[in-house]
C-alpha positions in Angstrom: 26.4 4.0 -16.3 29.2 1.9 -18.3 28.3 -0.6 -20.8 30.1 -2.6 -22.8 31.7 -1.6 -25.8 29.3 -3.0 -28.3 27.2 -0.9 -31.1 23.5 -0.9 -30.6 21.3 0.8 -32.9 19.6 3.7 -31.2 16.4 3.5 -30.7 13.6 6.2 -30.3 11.2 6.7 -27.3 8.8 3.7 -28.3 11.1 1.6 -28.7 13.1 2.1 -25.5 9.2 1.8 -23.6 8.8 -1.4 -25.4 12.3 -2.6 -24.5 12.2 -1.6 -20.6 8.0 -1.6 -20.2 8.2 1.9 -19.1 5.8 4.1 -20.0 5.9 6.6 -22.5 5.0 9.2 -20.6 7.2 8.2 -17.3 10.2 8.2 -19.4 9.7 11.8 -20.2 8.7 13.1 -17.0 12.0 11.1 -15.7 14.2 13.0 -18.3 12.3 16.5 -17.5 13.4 16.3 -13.9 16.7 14.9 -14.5 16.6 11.0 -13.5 17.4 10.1 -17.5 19.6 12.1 -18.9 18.8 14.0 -22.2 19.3 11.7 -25.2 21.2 12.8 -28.5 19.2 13.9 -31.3 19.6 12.4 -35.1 19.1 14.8 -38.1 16.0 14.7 -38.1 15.2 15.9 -34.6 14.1 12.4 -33.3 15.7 11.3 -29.6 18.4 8.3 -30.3 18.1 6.0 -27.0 21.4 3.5 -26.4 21.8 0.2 -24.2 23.2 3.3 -21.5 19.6 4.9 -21.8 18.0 1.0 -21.6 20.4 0.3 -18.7 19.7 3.3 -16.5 15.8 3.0 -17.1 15.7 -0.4 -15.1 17.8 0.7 -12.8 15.3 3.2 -12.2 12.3 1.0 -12.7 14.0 -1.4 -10.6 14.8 1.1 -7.8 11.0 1.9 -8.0 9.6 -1.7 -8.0 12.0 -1.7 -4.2 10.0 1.7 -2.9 13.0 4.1 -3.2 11.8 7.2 -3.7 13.0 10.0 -6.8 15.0 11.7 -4.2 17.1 8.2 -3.3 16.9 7.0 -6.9 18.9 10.5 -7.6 21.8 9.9 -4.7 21.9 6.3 -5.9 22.4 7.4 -9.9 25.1 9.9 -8.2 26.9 7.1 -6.9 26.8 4.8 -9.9 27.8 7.8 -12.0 30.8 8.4 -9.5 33.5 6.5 -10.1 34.8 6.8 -6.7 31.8 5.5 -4.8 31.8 3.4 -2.1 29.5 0.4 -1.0 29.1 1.7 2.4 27.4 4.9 1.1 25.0 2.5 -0.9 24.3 0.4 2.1 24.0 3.7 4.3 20.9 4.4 1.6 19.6 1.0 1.5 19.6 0.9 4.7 17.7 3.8 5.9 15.2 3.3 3.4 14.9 -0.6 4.6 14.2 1.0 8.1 11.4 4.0 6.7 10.1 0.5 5.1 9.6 -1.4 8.1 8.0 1.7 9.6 5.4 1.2 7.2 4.9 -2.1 8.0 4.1 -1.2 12.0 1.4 1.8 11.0 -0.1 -0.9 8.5 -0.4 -3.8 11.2 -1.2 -0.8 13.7 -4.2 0.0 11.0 -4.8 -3.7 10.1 -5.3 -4.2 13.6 -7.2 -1.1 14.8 -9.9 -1.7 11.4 -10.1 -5.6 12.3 -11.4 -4.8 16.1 -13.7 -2.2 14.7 -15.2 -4.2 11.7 -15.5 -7.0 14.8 -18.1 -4.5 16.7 -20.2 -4.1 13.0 -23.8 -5.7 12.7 -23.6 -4.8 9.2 -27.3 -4.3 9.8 -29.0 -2.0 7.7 -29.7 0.4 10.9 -28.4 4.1 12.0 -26.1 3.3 14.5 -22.6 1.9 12.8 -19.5 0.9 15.3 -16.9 1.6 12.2 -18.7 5.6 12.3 -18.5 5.9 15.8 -14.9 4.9 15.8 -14.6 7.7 13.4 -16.2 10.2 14.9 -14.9 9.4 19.0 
C-alpha cells in the first residue's frame, strides 16, 4: 500500500493495536499467515510499525467488519499491492462475496422462519412432550 511521503515515527506492536483497535494477538496471527507483512526490526530487536503497517491493518479490519473472508482479504491485498489492477477484478470479488452474503440471508429467514412456526406449536408448559423436540427429532 502507498502512503504519502511523510515521516512517522515507528511504532511497536501496542501502539499500532491502540492506533487501529486491533488486537494484540490478531495482529500477530495476521503477520504469521502472511495478511501483514513482517515489520522491520530496530537494534534492539523490537518490531518498528509505519502509517503502511497502520494503513494495511484497517484495510484488513475493514475488510473484516464487511464479512470477506482471509482468503478474499489476500486476493484483495494482491490487487492493491499490484500496480496494474483493475476495478473490474475488485468488483468481480465484491461481487461474489455480496452474492455468498445474500445466501446467508435466505438460510437465516429460512431458519428465522422454520424456529418461529415451531416456537408457535410450544406450551412452554413444564410437561414431557415439547413441539421444538419433536421438530428435532421428526
Amino acid at each position: 500500500m502507498k502512503t504519502k511521503s511523510t515521516f512517522v515515527r515507528p511504532m511497536q506492536r501496542a501502539a499500532l493495536a491502540r492506533e487501529t483497535g486491533c488486537n494484540l494477538e490478531t495482529i500477530r496471527y495476521y503477520e504469521t499467515i502472511g495478511v501483514m507483512p513482517d515489520p522491520p526490526r530496530d537494534p534492539n530487536g523490537y518490531r518498528c510499525y509505519d502509517e503502511n503497517h497502520v494503513r494495511r491493518l484497517r484495510f484488513v479490519m475493514r475488510a473484516r467488519d464487511l464479512g470477506f473472508s482471509l482468503e478474499e482479504i489476500r486476493g484483495l491485498l494482491t490487487l492493491v499491492d499490484n500496480e496494474t489492477r483493475s476495478c473490474a477484478e475488485v468488483e468481480r470479488i465484491a461481487l461474489q462475496h455480496l452474492k455468498d452474503v445474500q445466501t446467508k440471508i435466505a438460510d437465516l429467514v429460512r431458519i428465522e422462519t422454520a424456529l418461529s412456526n415451531t416456537l408457535a406449536h410450544c406450551s412452554g408448559a413444564d410437561v414431557p412432550e415439547c413441539a421444538v423436540l419433536d421438530a428435532l427429532l421428526d
